[in-house]
Backbone as a ProteinNet text record, in pm:
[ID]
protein_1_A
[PRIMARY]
XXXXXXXXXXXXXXXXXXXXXXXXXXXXXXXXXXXXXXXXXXXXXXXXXXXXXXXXXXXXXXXXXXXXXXXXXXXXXXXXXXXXXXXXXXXXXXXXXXXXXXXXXXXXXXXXXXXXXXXXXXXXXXXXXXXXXXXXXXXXXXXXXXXXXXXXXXXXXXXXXXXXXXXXXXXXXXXXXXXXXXXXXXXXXXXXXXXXXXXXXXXXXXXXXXXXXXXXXXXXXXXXXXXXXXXXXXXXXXXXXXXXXXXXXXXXXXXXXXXXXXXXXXXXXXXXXXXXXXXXXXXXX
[TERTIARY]
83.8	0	87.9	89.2	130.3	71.1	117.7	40.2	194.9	91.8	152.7	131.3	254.9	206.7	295.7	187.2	194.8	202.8	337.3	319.8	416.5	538.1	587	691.1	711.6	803.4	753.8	587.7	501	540.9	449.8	487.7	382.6	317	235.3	298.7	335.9	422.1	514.2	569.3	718.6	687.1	598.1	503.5	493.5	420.2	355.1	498.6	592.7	731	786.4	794.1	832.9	735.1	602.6	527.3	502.9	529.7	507.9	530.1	379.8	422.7	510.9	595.5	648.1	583.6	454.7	461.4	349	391.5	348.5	471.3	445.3	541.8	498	602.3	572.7	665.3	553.9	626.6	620.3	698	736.1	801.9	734	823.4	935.7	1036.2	1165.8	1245.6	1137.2	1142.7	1093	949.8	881.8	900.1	865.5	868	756.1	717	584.6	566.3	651.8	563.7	466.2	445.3	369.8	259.6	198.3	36.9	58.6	134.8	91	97.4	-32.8	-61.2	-7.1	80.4	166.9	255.8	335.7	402.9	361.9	224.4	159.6	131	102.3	82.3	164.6	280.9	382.8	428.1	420.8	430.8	307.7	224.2	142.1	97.7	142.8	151.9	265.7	396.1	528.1	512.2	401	371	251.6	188.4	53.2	1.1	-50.6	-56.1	-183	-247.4	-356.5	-402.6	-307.9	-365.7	-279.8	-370.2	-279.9	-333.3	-190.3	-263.8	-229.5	-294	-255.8	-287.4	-111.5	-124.5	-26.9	-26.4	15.1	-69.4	-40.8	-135.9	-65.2	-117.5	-98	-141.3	-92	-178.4	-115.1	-71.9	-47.5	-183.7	-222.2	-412.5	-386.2	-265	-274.7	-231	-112.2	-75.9	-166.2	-232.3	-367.1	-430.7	-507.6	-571.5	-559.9	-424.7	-359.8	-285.3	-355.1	-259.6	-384.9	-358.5	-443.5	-411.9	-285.4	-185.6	-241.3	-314.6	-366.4	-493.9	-540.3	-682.5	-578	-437.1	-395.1	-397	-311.2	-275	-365.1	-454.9	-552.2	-718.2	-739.3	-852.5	-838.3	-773.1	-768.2	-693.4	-563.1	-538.3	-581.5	-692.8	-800.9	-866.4	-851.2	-951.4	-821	-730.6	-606.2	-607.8	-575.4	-604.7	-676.9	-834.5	-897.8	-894.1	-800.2	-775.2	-661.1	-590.8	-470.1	-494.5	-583.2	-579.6	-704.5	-639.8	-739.5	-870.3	-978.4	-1094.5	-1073.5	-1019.4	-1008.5	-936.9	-863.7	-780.8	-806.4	-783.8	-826.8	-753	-797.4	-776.3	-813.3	-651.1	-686	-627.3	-742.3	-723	-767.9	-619.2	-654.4	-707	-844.9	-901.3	-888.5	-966.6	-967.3	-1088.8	-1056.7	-1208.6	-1198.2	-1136.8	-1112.2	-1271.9	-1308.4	-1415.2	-1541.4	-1534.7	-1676.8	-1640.2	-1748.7	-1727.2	-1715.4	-1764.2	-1757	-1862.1	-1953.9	-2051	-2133.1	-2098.9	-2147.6	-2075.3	-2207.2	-2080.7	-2098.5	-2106.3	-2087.2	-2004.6	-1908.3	-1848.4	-1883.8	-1838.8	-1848.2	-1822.4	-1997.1	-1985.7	-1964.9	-1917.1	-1860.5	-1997.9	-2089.6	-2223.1	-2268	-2250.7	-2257.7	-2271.4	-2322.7	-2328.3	-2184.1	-2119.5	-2004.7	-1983.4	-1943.5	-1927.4	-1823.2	-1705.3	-1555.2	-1588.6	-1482.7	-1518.9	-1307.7	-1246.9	-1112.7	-1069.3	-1010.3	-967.8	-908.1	-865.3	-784.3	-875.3	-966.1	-1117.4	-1194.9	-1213.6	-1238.4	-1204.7	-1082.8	-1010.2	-998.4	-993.6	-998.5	-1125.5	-1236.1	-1370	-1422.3	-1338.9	-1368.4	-1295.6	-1146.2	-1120.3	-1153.6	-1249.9	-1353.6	-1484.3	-1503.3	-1633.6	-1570.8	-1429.3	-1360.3	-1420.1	-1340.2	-1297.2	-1470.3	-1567.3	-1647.7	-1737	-1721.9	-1793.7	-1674.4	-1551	-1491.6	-1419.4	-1398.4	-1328.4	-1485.4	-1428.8	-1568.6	-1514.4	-1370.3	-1313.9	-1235.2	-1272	-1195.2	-1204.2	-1123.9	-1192.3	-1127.4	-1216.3	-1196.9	-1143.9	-1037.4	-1010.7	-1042.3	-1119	-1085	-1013.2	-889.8	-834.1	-832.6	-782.1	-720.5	-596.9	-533.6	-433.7	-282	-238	-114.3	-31.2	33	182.8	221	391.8	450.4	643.3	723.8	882.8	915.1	848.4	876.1	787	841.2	775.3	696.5	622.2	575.9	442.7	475.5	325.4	376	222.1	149.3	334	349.3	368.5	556.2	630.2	704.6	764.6	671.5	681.3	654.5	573.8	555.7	689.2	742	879.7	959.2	986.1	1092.7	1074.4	904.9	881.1	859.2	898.6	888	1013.9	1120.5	1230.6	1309.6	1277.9	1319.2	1263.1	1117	1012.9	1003.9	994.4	954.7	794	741.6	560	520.5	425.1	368.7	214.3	145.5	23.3	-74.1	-124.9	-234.8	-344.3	-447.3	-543.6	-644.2	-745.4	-781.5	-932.7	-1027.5	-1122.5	-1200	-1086.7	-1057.1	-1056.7	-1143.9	-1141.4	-1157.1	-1047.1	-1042.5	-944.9	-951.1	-888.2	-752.5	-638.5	-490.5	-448.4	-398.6	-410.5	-247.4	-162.9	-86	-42.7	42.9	93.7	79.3	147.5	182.9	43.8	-27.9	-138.8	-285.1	-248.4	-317.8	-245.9	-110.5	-18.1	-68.9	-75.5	-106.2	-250.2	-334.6	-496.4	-499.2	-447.8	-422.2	-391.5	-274.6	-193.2	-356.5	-407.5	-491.7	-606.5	-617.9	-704.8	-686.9	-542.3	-428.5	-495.7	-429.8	-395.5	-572.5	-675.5	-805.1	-900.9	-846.8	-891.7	-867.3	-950.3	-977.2	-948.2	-938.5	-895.2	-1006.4	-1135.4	-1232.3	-1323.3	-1303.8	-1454.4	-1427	-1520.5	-1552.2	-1594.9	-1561.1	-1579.1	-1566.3	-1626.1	-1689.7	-1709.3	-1643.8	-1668.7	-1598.8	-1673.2	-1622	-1573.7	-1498.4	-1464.2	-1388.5	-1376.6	-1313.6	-1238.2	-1066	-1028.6	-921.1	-919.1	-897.2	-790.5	-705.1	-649.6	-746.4	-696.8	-819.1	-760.4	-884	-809.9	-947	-921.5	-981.5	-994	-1081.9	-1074.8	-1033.1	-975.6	-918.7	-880.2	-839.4	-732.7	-644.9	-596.6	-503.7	-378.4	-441.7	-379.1	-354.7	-460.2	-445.3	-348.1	-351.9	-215.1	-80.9	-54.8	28.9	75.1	-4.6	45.8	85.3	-1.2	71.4	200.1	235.8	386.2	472.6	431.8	533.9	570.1	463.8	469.6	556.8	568.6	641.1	852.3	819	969.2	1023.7	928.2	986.9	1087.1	1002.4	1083.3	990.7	999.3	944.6	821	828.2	778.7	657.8	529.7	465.4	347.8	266.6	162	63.3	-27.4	-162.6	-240	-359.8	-526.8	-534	-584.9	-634	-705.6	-786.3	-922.6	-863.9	-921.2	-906.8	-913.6	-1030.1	-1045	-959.7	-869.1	-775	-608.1	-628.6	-465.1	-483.8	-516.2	-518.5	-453.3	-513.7	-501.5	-577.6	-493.9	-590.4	-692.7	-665.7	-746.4	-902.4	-1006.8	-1086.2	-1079.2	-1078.7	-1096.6	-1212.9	-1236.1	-1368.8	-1313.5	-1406.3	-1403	-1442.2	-1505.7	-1538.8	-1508.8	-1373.2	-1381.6	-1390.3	-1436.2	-1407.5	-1460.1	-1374.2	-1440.3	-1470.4	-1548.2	-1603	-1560.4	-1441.2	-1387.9	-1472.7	-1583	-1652.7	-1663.7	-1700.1	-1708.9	-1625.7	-1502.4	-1389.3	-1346.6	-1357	-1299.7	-1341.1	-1513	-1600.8	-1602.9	-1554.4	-1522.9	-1425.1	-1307.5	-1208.8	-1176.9	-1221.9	-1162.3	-1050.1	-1001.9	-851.2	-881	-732.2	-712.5	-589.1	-673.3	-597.2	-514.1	-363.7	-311.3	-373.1	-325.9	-409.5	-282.2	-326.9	-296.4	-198.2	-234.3	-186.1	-89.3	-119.1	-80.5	41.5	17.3	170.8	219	150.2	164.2	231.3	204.1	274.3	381.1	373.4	499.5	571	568.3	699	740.2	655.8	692.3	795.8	819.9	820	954.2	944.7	1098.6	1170.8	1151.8	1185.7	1236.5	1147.5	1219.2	1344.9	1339.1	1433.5	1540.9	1574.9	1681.6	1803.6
-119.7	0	125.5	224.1	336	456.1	495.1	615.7	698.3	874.8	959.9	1058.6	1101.9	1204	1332.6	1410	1505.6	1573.8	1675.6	1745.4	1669.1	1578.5	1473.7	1525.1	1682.7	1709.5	1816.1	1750.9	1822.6	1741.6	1702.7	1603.5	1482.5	1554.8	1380.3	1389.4	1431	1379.1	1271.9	1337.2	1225.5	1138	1110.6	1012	892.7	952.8	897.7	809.4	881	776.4	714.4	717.8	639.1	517.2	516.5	426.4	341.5	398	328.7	175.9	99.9	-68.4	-99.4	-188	-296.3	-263.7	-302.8	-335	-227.9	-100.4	21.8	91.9	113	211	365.2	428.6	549.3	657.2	750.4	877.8	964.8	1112.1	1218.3	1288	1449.5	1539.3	1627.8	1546.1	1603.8	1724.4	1767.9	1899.6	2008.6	2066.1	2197	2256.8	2159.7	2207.8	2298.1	2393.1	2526.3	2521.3	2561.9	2549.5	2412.7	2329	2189.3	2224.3	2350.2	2395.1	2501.7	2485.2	2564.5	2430.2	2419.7	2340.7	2229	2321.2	2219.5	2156.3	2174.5	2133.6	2026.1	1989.6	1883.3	1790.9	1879.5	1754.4	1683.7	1729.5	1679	1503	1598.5	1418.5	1333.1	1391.7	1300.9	1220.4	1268	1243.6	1126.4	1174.9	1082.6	945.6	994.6	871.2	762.4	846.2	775	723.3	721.6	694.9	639.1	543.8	491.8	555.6	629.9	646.4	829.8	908.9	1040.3	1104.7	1092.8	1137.9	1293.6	1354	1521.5	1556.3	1539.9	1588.9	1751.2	1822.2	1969.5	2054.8	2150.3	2268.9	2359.7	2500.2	2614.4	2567.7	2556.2	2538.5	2625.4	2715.5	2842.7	2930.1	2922.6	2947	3133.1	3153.2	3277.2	3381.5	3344.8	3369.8	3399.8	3277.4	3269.6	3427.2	3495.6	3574.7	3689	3701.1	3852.6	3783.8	3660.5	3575	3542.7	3605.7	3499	3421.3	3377.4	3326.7	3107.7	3133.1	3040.6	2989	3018.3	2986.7	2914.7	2949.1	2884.2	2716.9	2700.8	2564.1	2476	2536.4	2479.4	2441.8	2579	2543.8	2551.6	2664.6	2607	2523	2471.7	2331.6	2237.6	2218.8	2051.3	2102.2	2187.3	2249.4	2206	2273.6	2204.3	2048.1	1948.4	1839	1762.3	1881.5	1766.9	1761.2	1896.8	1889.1	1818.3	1733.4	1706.3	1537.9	1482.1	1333.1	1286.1	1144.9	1062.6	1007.7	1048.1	994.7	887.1	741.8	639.2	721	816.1	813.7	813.3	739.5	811.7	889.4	1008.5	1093.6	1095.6	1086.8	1108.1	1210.2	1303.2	1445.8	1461	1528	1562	1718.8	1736.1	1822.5	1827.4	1939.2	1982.7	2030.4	1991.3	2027.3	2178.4	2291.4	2353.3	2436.4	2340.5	2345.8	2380.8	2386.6	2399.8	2514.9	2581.9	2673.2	2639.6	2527.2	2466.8	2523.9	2533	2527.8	2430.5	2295.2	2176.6	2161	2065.3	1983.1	1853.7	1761.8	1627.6	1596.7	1526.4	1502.5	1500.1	1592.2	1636.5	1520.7	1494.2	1416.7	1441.6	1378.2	1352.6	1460.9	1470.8	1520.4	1640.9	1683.8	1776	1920.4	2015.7	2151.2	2227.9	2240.8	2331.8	2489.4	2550.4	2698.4	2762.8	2776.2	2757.6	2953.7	2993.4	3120.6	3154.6	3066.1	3156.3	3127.9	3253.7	3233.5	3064.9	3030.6	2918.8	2807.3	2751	2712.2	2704.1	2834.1	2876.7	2832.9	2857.4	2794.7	2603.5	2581.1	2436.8	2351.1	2460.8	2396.8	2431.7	2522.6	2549.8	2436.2	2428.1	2287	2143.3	2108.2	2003.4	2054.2	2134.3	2140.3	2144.2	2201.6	2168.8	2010.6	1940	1823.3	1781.1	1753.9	1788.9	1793.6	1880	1939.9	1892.2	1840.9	1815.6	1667.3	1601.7	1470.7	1386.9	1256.7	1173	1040.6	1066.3	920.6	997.4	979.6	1020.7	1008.6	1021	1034	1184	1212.9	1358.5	1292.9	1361.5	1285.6	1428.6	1452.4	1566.7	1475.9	1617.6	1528.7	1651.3	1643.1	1756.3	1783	1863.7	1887.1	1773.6	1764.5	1665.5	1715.8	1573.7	1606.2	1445.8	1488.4	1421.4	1464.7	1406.8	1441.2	1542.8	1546.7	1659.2	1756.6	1869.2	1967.4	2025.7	2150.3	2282.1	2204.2	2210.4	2121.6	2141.9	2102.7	2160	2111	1954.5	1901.7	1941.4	1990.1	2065.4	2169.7	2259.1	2389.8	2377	2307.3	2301.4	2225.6	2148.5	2099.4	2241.8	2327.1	2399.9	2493	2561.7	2681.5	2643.2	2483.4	2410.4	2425.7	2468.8	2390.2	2556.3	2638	2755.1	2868.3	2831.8	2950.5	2899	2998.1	3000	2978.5	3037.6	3070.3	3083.3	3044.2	3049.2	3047.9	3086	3088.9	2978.1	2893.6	2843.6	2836.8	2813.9	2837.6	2691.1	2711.1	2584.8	2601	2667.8	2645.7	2582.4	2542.9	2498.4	2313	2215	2104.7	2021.1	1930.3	1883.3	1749.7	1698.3	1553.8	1534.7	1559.9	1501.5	1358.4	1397.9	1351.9	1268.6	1134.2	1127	1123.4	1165.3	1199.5	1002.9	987.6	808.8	714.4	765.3	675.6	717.9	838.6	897.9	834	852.1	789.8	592.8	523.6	428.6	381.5	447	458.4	529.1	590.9	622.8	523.2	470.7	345.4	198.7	206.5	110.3	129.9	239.4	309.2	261.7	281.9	224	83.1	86.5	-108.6	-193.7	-112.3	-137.2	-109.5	-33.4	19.6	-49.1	-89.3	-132.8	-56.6	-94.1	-9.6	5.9	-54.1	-117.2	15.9	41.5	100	211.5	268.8	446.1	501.9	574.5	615.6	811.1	860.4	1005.9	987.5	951.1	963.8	1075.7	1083.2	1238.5	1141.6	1150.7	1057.5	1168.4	1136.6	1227.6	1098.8	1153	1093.1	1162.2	1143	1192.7	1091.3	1124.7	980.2	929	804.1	698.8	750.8	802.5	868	965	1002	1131	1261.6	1331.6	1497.5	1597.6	1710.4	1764.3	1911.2	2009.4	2168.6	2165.7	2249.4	2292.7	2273.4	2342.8	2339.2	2233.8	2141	1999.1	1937.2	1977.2	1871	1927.2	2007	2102.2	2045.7	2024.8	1963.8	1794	1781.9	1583.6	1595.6	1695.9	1695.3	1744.1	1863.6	1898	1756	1717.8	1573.2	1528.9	1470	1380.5	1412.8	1570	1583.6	1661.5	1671.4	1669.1	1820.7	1921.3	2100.8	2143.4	2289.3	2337.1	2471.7	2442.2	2580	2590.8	2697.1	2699.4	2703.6	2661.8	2662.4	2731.7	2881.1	2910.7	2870.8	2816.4	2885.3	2998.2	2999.3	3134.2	3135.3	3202.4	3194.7	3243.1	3162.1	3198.5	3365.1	3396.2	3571.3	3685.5	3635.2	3686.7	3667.4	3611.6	3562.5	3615.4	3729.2	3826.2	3714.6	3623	3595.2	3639.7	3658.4	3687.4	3638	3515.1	3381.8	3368.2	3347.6	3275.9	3131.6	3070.9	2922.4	2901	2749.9	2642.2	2623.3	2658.5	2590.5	2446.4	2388.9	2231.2	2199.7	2131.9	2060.3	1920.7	1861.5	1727.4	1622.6	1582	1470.8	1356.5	1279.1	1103.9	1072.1	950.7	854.3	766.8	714.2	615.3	568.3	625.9	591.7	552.1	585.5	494.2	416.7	395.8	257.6	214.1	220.5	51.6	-21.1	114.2	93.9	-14.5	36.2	-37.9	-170.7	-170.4	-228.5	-184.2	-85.6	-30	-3.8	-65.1	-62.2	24	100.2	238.7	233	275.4	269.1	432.7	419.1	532.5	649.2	761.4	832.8	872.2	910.3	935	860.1	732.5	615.5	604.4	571.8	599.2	660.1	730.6	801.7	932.4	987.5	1109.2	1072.6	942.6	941	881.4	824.1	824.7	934.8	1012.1	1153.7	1210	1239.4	1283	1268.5	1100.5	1039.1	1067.7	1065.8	1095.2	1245	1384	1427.6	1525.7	1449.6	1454.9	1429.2	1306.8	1226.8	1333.2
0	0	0	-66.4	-125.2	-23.3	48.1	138.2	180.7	134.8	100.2	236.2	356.6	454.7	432.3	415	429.6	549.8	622.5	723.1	846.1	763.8	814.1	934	925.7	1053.2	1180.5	1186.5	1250	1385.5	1512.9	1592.6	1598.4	1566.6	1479.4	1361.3	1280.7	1170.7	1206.7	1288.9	1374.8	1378.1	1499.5	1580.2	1443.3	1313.1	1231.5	1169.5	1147.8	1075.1	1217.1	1294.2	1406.5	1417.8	1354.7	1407.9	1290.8	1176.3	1042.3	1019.3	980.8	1019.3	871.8	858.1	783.9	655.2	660.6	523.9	413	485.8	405.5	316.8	221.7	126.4	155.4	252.5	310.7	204	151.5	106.8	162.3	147.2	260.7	146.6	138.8	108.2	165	68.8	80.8	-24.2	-81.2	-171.1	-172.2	-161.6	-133.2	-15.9	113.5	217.1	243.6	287	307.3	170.7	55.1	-87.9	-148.5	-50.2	-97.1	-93.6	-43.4	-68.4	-165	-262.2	-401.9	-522.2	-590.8	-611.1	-752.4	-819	-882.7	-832.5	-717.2	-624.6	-574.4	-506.6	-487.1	-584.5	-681.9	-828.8	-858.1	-861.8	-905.9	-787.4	-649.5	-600.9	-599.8	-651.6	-622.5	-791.7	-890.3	-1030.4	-1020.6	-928.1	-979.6	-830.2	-723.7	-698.9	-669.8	-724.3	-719.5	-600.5	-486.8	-334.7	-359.6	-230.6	-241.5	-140.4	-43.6	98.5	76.9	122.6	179.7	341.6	391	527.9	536	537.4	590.2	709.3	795.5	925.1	889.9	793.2	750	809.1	916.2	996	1014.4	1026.7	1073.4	1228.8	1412.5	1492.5	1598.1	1557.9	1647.4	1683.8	1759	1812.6	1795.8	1876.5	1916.8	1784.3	1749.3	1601.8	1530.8	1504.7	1400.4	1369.3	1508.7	1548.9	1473.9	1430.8	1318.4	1224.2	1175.8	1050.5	1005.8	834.4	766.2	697.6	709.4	632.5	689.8	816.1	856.7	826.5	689.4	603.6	498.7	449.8	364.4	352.1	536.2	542.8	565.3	681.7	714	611.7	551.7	423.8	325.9	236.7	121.6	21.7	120.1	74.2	81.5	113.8	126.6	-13.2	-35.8	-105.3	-285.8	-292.5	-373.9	-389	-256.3	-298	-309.9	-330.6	-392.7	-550.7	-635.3	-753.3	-786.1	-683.6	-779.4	-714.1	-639	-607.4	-667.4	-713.2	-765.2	-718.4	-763.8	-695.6	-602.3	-599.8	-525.3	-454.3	-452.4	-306	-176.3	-64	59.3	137	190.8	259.2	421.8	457.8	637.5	663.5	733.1	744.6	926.3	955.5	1124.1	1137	1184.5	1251.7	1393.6	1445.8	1615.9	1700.5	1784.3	1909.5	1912.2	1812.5	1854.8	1754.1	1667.7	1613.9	1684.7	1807.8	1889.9	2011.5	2062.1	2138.8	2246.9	2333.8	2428.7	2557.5	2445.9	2583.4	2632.9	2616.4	2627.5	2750.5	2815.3	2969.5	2921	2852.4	2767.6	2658.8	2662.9	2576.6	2402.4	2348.9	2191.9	2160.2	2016.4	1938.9	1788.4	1737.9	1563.8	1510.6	1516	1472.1	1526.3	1644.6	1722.5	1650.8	1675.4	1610.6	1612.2	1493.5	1549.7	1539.8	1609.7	1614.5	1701.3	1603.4	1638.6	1650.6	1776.9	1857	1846.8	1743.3	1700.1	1572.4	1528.2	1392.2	1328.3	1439.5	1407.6	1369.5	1503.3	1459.5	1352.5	1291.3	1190.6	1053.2	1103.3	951.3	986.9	1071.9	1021.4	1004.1	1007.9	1017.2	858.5	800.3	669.7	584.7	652.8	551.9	557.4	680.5	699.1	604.6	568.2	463.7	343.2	333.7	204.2	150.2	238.3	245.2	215	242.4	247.6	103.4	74.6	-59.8	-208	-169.6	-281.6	-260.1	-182.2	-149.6	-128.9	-211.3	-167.1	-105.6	-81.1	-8.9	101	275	376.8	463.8	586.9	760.7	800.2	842.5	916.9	1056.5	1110.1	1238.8	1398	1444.8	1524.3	1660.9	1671.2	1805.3	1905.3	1987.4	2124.1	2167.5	2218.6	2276.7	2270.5	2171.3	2133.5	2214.6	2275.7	2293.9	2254.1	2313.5	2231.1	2298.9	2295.9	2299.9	2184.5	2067.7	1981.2	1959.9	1884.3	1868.8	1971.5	1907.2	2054.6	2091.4	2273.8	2286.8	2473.7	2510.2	2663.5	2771.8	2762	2839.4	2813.7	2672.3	2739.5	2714.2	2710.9	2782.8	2932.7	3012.1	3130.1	3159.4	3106.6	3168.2	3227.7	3098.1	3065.8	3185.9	3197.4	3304.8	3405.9	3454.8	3604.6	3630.4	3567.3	3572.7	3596.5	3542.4	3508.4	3614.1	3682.7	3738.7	3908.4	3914.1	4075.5	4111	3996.5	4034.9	3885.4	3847.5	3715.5	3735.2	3619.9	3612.7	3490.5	3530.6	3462.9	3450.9	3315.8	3337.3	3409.3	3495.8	3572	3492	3409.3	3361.3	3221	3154.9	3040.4	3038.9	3033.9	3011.3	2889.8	2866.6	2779.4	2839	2748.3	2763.5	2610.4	2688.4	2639.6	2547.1	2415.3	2312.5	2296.6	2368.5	2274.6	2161	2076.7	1972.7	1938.9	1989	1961.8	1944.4	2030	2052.3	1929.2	1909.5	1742.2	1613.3	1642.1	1500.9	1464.5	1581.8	1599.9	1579.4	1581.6	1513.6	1400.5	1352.7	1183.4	1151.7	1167.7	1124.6	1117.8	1186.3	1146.6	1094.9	1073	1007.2	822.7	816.8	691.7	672	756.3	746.2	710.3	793	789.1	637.8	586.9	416.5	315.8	229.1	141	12.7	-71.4	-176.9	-296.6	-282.7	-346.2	-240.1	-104.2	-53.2	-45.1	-33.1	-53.9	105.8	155.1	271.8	312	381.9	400.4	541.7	658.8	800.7	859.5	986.3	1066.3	1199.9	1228.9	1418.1	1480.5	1611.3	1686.4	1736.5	1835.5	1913.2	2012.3	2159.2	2205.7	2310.2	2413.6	2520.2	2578.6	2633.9	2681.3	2831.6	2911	3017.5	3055.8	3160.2	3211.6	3184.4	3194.6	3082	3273.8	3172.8	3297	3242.7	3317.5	3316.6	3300.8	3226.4	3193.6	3361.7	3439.2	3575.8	3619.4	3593	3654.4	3575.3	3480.3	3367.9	3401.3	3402	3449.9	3604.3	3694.4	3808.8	3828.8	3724.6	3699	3662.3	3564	3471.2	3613	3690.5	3819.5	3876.4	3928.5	4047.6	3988.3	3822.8	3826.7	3745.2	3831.8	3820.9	3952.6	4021	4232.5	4164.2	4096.9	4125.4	4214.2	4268.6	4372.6	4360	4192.2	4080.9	4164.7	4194.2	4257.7	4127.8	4115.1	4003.9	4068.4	3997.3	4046	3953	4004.1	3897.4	3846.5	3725.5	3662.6	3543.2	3555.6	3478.5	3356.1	3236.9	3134.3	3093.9	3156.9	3110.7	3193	3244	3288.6	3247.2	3134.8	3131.9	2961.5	2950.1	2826.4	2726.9	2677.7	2540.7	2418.9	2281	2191.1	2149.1	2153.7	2082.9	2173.5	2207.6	2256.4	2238.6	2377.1	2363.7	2453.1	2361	2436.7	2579.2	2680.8	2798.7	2817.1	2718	2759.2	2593.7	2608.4	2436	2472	2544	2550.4	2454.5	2362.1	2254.1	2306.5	2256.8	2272.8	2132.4	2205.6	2087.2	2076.2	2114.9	2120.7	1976.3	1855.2	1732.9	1633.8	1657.1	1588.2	1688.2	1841	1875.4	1881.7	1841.5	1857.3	1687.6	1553.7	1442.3	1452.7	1521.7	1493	1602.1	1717.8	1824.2	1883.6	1838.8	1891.1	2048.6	2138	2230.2	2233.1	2370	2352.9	2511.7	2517.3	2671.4	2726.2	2845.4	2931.5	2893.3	2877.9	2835.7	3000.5	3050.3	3204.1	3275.6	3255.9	3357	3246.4	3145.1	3012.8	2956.1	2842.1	2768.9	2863.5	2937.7	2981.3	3039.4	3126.8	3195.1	3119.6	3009.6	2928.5	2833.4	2803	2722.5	2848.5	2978.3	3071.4	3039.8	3035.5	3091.7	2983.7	2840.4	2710	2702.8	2774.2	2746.7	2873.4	2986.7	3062.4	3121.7	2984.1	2991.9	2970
[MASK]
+++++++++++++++++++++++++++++++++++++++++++++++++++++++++++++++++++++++++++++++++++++++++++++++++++++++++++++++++++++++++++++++++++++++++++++++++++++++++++++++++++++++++++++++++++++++++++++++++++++++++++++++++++++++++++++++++++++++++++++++++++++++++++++++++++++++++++++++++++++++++++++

């Protein structure tokens, strides 16, 4: 099987070639770089390799950035919108979206179906390239996930290393719930997502997935990562509407994976109990 990722030095990108099984033929651009969303650029690898599978984990996901960038409608929408002119009808497309799609005024875990009404630019733009995707792809899974981390690239768990390690007193926000996404444990449900496709069926699903684990704050995550490196940093609460960000965020994004793991059977490790404490140990060696 021939599957083409796009966005390969993102940290689910990583995740995604670190996890790559045996017996996939994995391509990766090693030529455009940021020019792979102008659209002969894309044609071209995807003309000289013909893929059965394309995953696009490629994002703009700087939230705050976003806010005075519109340079973040490029990556995020109207390149879904590009490949659906340069891939072959059979192709399938696995495309990662975000909870960042909903405003969060729900106290129940967000479903695949759910009404969305994204309250930041960033939101915005990735909810436009899910209707891309949408109105021009007729083979795909929309994947929405949450809060990635991972040993690489910019992400919750370390920057909180760095300002535990560095700060005396810091501020987090404690009103914000959502539930923590390994990088590894997403790369690894794509991956069978792969392995699970047919090349004969046609598919148009929306799933969400999130860690198998407990939903929680920003503060509270933030104090699991302290515990388990014994500094003396003092962590406060603080309300989102006080910690002057540009961006507006959902106070309750919490997704329900329920619909791709009863799809697939995938058994997922606890995000908490593993997944963090080995990111932890990974990157404090």
């Amino acid at each position: 099987m021939k599957v083409l990722l796009l966005g390969h030095s993102g940290q689910l990108g990583k995740s995604l070639l670190r996890t790559v099984p045996n017996n996939i033929n994995l391509k990766i651009d090693t030529v455009y770089g940021r020019k792979i969303l102008i659209e002969q650029n894309l044609k071209n690898i995807i003309n000289n390799f013909a893929p059965n599978i394309l995953i696009n984990s490629l994002a703009y996901t700087n939230v705050e950035k976003a806010e005075n960038d519109d340079g973040v409608y490029d990556a995020n929408s109207y390149f879904l919108k590009t490949i659906s002119k340069v891939i072959n009808k059979k192709t399938f497309l696995i495309h990662i979206s975000t909870d960042y799609v909903f405003d969060g005024n729900k106290n129940t875990p967000y479903q695949p179906l759910d009404i969305t009404n994204p309250i930041n630019k960033y939101g915005k733009s990735k909810l436009l390239g899910e209707n891309n995707i949408k109105k021009y792809i007729e083979n795909y899974n929309i994947i929405r996930t949450s809060s990635l981390f991972s040993k690489n690239g910019v992400n919750f768990v370390k920057k909180m290393i760095n300002l535990i390690r560095d700060k005396k007193r810091i501020s987090v926000v404690n009103d914000q719930l959502f539930i923590p996404t390994p990088c590894e444990d997403l790369s690894q449900l794509i991956w069978s997502i792969v392995l699970n496709h047919s090349s004969e069926s046609v598919e148009n699903q929306l799933y969400h997935f999130s860690g198998n684990g407990r939903a929680l704050t920003w503060f509270d995550f933030a104090n699991l990562i302290k515990n388990a490196l014994f500094y003396n940093c003092i962590i406060e609460p603080q309300k989102t509407i006080n910690m002057n960000f540009k961006a507006k965020r959902p106070l309750y994004s919490v997704l329900s994976s329920k619909k791709i793991i009863n799809k697939l059977d995938y058994k997922s490790l606890p995000w908490e109990e593993y997944y963090l404490n080995k990111t932890i140990n990974e990157l404090i060696k």
